[in-house]
C-alpha positions in Angstrom: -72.7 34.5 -83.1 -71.6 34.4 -86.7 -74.0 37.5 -88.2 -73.5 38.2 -92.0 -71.8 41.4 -91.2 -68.4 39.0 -91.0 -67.1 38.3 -94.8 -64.2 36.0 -95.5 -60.6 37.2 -97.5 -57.3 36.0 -98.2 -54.3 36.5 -95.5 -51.7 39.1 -96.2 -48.2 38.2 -95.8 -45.9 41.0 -94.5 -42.0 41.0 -94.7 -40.7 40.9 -91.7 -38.9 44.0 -90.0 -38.5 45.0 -86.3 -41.6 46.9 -86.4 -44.4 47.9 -89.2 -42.7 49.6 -91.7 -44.8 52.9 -90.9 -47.4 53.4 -88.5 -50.7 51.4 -88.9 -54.0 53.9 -89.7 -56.0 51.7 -87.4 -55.0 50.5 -84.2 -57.4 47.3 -82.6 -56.7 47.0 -79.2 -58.9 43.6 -78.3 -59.2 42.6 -74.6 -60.5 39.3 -73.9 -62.1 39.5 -70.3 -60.7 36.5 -68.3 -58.0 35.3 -70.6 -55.7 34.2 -68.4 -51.9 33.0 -69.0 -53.1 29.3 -67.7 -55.7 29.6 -70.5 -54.1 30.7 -73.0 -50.9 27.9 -72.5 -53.8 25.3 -72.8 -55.7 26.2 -75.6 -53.0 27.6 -78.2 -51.7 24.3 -79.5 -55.7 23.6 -80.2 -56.4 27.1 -81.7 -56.8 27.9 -85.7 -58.3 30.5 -86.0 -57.8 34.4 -85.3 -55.8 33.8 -81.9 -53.8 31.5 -83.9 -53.0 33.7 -86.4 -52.0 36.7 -84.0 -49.6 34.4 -82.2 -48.0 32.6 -85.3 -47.2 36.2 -87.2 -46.8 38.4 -83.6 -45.0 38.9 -81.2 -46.4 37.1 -77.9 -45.9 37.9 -74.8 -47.5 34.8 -73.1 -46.9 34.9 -69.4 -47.3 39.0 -68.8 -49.2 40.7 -66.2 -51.9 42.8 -64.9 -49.3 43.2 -61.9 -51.3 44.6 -59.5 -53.8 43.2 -56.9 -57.7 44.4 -58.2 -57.6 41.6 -60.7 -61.0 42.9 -61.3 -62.7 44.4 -65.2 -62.6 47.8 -64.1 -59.0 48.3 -63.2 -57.5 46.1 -65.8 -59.1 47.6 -68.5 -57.7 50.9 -67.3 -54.7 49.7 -67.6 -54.7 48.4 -71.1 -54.3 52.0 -73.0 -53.1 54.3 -70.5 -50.1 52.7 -69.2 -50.6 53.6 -65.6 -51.5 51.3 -62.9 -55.0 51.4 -61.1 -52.8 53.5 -58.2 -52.3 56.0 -61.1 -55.9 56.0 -63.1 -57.6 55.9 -59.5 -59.9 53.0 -61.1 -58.7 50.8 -57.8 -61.8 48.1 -57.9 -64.9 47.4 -59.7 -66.7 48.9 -56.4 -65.4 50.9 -54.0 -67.1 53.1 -50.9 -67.0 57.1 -50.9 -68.9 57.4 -47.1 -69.1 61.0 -47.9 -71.5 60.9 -50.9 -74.8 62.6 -50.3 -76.6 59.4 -51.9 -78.0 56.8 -49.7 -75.8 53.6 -51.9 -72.2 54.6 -50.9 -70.9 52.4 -53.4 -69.5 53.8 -56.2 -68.9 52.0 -59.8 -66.3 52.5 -61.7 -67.4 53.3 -65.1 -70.4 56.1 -63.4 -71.2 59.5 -62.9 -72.2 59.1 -59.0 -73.6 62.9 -59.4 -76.3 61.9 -61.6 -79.8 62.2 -59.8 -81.2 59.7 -59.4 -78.5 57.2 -59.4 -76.9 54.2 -57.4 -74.3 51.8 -58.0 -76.4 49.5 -59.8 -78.6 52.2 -61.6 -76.5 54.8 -62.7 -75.6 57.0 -66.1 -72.3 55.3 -68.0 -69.2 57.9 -67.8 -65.7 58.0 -67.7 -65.2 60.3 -64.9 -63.5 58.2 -62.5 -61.0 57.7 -64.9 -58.0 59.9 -64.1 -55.7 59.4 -67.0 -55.5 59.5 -70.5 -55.7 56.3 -73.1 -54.5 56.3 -76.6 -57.3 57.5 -78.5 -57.2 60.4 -75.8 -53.5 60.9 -76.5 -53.7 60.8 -80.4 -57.2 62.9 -80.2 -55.1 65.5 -78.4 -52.5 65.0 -81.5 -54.4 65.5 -84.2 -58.4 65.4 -83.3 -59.0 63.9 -87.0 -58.6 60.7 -85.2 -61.4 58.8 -84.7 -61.3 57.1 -81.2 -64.2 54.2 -81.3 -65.1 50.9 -78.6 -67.6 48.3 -78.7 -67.5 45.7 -75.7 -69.8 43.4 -73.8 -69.9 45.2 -70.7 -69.9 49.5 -70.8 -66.7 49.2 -68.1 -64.6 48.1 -70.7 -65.7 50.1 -73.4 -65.1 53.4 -70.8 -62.0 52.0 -69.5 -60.4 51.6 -73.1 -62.0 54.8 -75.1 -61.7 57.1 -72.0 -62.8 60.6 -72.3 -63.0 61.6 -75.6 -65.1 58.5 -77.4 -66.3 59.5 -81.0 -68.4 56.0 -80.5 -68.9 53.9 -77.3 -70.9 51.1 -77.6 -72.0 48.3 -75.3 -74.2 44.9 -74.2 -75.7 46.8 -71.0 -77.8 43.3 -70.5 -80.8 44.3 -71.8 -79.7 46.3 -75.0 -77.0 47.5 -77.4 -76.2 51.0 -76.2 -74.2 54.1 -75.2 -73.3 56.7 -73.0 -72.6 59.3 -75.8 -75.3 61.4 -77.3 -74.7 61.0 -81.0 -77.5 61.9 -83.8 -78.2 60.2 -85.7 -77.2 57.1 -84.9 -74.9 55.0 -87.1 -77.0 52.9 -89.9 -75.0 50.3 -88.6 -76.1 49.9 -84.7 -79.7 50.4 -86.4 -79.1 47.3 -88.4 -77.3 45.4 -86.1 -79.6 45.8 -82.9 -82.9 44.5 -85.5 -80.5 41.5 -86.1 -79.7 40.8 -82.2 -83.2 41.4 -81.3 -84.1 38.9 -84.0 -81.8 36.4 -82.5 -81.9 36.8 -78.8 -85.7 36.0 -79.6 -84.8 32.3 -80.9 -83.3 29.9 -78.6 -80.2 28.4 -78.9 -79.2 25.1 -79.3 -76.3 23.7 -77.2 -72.7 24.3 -79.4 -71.7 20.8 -80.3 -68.5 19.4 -78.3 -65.8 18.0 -80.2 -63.1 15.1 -78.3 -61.0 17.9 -76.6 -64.2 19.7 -75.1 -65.9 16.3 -74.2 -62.5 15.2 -72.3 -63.6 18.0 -70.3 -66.9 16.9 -69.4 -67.0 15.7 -65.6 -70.1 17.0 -63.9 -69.4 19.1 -60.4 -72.2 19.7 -57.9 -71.0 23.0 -56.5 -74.6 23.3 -54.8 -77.4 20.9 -54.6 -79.4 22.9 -57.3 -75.7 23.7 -59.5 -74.2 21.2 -61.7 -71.4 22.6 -64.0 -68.5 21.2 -66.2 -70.7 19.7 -68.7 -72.9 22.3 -70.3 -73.2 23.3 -73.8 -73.5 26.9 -73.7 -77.3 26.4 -74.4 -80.0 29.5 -74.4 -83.7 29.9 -74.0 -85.9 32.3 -76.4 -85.2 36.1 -75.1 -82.9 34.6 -72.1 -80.8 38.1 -72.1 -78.7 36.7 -69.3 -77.8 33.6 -70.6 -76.4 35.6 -74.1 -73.6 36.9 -72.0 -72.1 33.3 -71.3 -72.0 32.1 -74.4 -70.2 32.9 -77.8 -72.6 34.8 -79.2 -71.9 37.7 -77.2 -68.7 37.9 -78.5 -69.5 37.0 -82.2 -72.2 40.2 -81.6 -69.2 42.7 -80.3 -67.3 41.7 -83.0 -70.1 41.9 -85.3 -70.6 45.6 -84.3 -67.3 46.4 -84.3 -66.5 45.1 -87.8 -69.8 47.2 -89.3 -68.8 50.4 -87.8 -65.3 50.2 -88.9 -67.0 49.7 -92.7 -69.5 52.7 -92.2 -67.0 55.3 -90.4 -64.6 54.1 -92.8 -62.2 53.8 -89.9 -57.9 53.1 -90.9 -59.3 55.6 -94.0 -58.7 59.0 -92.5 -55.9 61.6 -92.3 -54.8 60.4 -89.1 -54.7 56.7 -86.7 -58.1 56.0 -85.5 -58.4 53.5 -82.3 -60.9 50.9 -82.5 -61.2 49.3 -78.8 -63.0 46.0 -78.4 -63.9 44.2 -75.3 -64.9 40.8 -75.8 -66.6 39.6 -72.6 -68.1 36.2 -72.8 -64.9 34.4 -71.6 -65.6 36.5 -68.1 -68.9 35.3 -67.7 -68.5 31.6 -68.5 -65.6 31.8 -66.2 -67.9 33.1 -63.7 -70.5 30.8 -64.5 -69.1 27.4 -64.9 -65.5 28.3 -64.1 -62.2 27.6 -66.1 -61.6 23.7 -66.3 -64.7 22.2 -68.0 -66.6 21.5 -71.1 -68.2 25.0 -71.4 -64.8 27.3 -71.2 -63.7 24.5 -74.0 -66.2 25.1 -75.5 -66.3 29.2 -75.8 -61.9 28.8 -76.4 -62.6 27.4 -79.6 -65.8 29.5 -80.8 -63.8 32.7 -79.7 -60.7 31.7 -82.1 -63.1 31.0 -84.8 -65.0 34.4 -84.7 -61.5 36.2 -84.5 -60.6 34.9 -87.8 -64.0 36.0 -88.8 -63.5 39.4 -87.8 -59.5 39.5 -89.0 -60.3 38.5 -92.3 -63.2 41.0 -92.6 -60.7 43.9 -91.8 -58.6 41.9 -94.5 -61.3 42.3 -97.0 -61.7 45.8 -96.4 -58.4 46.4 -96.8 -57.5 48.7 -93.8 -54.0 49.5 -92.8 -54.4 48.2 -89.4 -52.6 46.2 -86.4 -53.8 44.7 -83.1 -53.0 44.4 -79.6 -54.7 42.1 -77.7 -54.5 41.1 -74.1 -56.6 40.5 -70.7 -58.1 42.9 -67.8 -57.4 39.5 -65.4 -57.5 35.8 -65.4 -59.4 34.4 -62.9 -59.5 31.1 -60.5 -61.6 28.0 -61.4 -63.9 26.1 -58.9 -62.6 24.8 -56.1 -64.1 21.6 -55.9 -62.6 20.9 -59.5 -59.6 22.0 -58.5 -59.6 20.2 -55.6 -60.0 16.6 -58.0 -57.3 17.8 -59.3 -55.0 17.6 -56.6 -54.7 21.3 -55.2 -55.6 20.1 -51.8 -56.1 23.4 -50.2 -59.1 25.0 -52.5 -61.8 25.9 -51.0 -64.2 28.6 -50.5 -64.3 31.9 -48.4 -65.7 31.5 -45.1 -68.5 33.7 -45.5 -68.0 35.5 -42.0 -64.8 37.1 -43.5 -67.5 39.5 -44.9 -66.7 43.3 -43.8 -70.1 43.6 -42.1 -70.0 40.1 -41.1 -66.4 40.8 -39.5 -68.2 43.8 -37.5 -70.2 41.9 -35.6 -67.6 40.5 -33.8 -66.3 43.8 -33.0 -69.7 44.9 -31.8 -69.3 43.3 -28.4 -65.9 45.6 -27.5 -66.9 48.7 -29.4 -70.5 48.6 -30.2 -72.0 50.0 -33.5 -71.0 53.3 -35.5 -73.8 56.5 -35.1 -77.0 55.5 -36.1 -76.0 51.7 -35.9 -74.1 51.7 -39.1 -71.8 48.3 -39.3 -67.6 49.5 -37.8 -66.3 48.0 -41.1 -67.8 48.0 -44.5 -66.4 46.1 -48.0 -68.1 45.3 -51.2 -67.3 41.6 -50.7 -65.0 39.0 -49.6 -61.4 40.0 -49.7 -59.7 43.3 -50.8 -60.3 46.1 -49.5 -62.5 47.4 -46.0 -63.4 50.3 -45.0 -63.8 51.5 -41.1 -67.0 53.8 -40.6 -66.2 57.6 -41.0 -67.7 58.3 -37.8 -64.4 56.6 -36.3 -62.1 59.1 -34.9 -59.2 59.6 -32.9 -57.8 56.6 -30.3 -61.5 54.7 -30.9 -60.8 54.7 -34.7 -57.2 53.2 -34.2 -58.5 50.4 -31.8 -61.1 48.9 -34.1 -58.3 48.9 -36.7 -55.6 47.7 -35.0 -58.5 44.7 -33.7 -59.8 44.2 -37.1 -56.6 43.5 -38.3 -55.6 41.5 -35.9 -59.1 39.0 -36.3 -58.6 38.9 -40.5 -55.0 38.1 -39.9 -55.7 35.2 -37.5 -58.5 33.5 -39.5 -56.9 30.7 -41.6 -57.8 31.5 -44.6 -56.3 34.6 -44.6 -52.6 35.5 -46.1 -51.7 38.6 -44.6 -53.5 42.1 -43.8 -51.7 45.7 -44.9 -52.8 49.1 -43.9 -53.6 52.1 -45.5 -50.7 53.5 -43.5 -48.1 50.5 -44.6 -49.2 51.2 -47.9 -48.9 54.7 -48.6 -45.3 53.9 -46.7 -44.7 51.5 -49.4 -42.8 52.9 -52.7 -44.2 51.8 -56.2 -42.5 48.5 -57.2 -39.2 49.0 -59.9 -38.9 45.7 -60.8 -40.5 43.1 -63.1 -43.9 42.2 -62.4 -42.9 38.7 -61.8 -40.6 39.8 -59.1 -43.0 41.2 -57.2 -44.1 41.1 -53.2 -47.5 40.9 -52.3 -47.3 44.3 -50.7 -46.1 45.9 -54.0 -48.6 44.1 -55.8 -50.9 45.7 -53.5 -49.1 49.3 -53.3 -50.1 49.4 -57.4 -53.4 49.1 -56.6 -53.4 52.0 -53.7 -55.3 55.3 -54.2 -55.3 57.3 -50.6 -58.8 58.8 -51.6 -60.6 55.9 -53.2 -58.9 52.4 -51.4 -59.9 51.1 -48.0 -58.7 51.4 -44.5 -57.2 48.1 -44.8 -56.6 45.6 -47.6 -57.3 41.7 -46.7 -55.4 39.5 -48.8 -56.9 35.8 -49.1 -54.6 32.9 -49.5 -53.7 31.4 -52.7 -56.7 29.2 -53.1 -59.3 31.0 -51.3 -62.0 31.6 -54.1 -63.7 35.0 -53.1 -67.2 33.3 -54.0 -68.1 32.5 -50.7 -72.0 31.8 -51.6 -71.9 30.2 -54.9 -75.2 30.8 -57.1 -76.4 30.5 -61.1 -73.5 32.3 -63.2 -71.8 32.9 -60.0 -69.7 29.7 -59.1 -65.7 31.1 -59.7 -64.2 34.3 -60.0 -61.0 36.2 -59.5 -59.6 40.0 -57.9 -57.0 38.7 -55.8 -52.9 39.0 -56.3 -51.9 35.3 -57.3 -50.8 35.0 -60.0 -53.7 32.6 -61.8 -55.8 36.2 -61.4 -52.7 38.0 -62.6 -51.1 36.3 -65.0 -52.3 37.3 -68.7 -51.0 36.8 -72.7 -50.6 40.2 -74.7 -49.8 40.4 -78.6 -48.8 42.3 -80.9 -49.3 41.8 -85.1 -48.8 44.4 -87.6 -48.2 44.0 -91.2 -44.1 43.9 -91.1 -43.7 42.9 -87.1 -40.8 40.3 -86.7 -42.6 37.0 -85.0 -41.6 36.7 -81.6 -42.2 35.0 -78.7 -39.9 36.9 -75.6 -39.3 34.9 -72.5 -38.9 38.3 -70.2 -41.9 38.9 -68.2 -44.2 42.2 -69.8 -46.7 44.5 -68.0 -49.9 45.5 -69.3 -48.7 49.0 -68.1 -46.2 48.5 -71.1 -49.0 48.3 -74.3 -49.4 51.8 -74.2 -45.5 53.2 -74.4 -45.1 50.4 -77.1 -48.1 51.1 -79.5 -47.1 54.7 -79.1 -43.2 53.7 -80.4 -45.2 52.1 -83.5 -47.1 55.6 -83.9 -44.3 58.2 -82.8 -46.4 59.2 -80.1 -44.4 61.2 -77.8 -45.3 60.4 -73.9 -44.1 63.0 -71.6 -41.7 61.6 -68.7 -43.4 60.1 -65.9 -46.9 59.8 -67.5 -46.3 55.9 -67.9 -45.8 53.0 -65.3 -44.9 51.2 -68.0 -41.9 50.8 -70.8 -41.8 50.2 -74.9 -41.3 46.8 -75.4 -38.3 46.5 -78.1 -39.3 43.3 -78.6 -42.2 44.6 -80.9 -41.5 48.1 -81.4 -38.6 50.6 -81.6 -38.5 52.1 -79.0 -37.2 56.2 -78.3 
């Protein structure tokens, strides 16, 4: 979406040196939902635009990782700016189940306040409560609270995830409206503006985005269910469709659109001190989701999303602000398996539907019947991950329909392997490279005693979780391979040395090496994470 908020400017060569020559007034940290490593590899010879320009004058870090297993929005954007794993900032899935909350929906999102009445996990007021740790614009607030600590993304997860706790600004595509969780008056002239412009042109279809020869190579129809045809769409949109905006470019063209304008009317990179500007671009999730990775469409929305970042780059150019960028992904994701499966990965396929938590019950119904008041034994919040046994469960009956449930997930086929809560807990936090990593560590990251299931089901490699395929929900990702782990980070600042380090990097290490840029001191043990000396100089 290419609003006339974006104005063009000239480049700005730098000298290079190890790191910028003093610490940047503005720090972007950009989080492209979805990008994956496998992405990235095939679209960077083909970019031109903004990604192009962060790789050729960064430093790139192009096979890194979200290393732990809830390859999911939530806990990857948690890990972006806090440098903790989701074991550490408690954020351990998009969904888990708290059996002891007084509300009737015992699921809890990640980015709510679950005490809000009325509420439910689909219904609920936007906070960063679950949140247990602190992310740079948090840290720096504490520093100096001049700093002005700002997000705009597509979905109000990743806005919460990145801002954290003491937003000046949070604002977000809630997928109805432009809006936020923070009661700020009056409201920036800016978001006034911009939402009459959205409104303006979520009213007027779309026309399908033109393909050029690399998208149309792309192009080979798959049935994934007799009503779903995907591979060759173009990104389309009827007048006022609010769902279709999100899978398309012009979500992201809007977030950066917003983001752009309220770093021109805060006057953000101008103050005393750093200001944080956190933007979650979130169209590349839901055409993921909606069409998966390998076709025309996800061509199609690579390209548009290099173009609008040069859009947005050069605006920040043009208004002259002292600032550097991180960008990186909250997960990559799997595509379809029936297009995978044309491709030669024999073994893709979908979830057998039964591996459902409830679903899974039933067959322990017959040796230990129902929990009080008929509840289902086990409960999940999908296929895979993590399950829950009902709290009603005690003593030697509790650790029978355990020891059986684990014993039926780990015979089904699809199924890799099955760990406890117990081998968990037992399990130390991994000390090595994410890359060197066992499935159990991968997991062990992931583990919060108080928020994490019973049990955690682990599917094999090509297993898609999306059991029942349906419109915008035909691929997805959350599990511990590594084509849900694996994801690019950068760093560019005016006077960074271009680099492109082989070693395997953690997401857990952006933190600890935008705060050597800043001389932020991090207190011992506050990070999972280390300062990357490939980009920064690190204490």
């Amino acid at each position: 979406m290419r609003l006339p908020l974006l104005a063009a400017a000239a480049l700005l060569a730098a000298p290079a040196a190890a790191q910028p020559a003093k610490p940047p007034k503005l720090i972007v940290a950009i989080s492209v939902d979805q990008l994956s490593s496998d992405l990235w590899e095939a679209y960077r010879p083909h970019f031109t635009g903004g990604l192009a320009r962060l790789a050729r004058e960064g430093v790139t870090f192009a096979s890194s990782y979200q290393a732990h297993a809830a390859t999911e929005t939530c806990p990857g954007h948690s890990t972006l700016l806090t440098g903790r794993w989701p074991a550490a900032t408690g954020v351990v899935a998009n969904q888990w189940i708290d059996q002891k909350h007084p509300r009737q929906d015992k699921k809890i999102y990640c980015a709510e306040d679950p005490n809000v009445v009325p509420s439910s996990s689909t219904d609920y007021k936007v906070s960063p409560v679950h949140l247990r740790t602190q992310t740079l614009g948090d840290l720096l607030k504490a520093r100096d609270p001049r700093t002005r600590n700002v997000a705009v993304a597509g979905k109000d997860r990743a806005a919460v995830m990145m801002s954290g706790h003491s937003a000046d600004q949070r604002w977000y595509w809630n997928g109805r409206a432009w809006a936020s969780d923070l009661a700020r008056a009056p409201e920036p002239r800016s978001v006034v503006a911009f939402r009459t412009a959205f409104a303006a042109r979520l009213a007027e279809p779309q026309p399908g985005l033109v393909p050029p020869a690399l998208c149309q190579a792309r192009a080979t129809p798959f049935q994934v269910t007799p009503t779903i045809t995907v591979g060759n769409g173009t990104l389309a949109r009827a007048a006022g469709d609010a769902r279709a905006v999100r899978a398309s470019p012009e979500l992201d063209g809007a977030t950066l659109a917003l983001a752009a304008a309220l770093t021109q009317e805060l006057g953000l990179g101008r103050g005393a001190a750093t200001d944080v500007l956190s933007v979650g671009l979130s169209a590349t999730d839901y055409v993921g989701h909606a069409y998966g990775s390998g076709g025309q469409e996800m061509c199609l929305q690579m390209l548009a999303l290099d173009r609008e970042l040069g859009d947005f780059l050069r605006q920040l150019d043009g208004m002259g602000v002292d600032y550097a960028v991180m960008l990186s992904a909250d997960h990559g994701g799997m595509d379809i398996p029936e297009r995978l499966r044309a491709g030669g990965v024999a073994e893709a396929q979908r979830a057998d539907p039964g591996l459902d938590a409830e679903e899974m019950a039933k067959r322990l119904a017959p040796s230990f019947g129902a929990a009080a008041g008929g509840r289902p034994l086990l409960l999940g919040t999908g296929v895979g991950g993590d399950v829950w046994l009902a709290k009603e469960l005690t003593g030697d009956t509790r650790a029978r329909v355990l020891a059986e449930a684990v014993r039926l997930y780990r015979a089904h086929p699809q199924v890799e392997t099955v760990f406890t809560a117990a081998e968990l807990a037992a399990t130390p936090l991994p000390a090595t490279a994410p890359d060197r990593w066992s499935p159990i560590e991968r997991v062990r990251a992931t583990f919060d005693p108080a928020r994490s299931g019973d049990l955690y089901v682990v599917l094999k490699r090509h297993v898609s979780p999306v059991a029942r395929p349906s419109a915008g929900y035909t691929a997805t990702h959350g599990t511990l391979w590594d084509h849900d782990r694996r994801v690019p980070i950068l760093f560019w600042a005016k006077g960074l040395k271009t680099a492109q380090p082989a070693a395997a990097a953690d997401t857990a290490d952006i933190l600890p090496t935008l705060a050597g840029w800043l001389g932020l001191p991090l207190e011992p043990g506050t990070v999972d994470g280390k300062c990357r000396s490939e980009a920064a100089r690190c204490r």
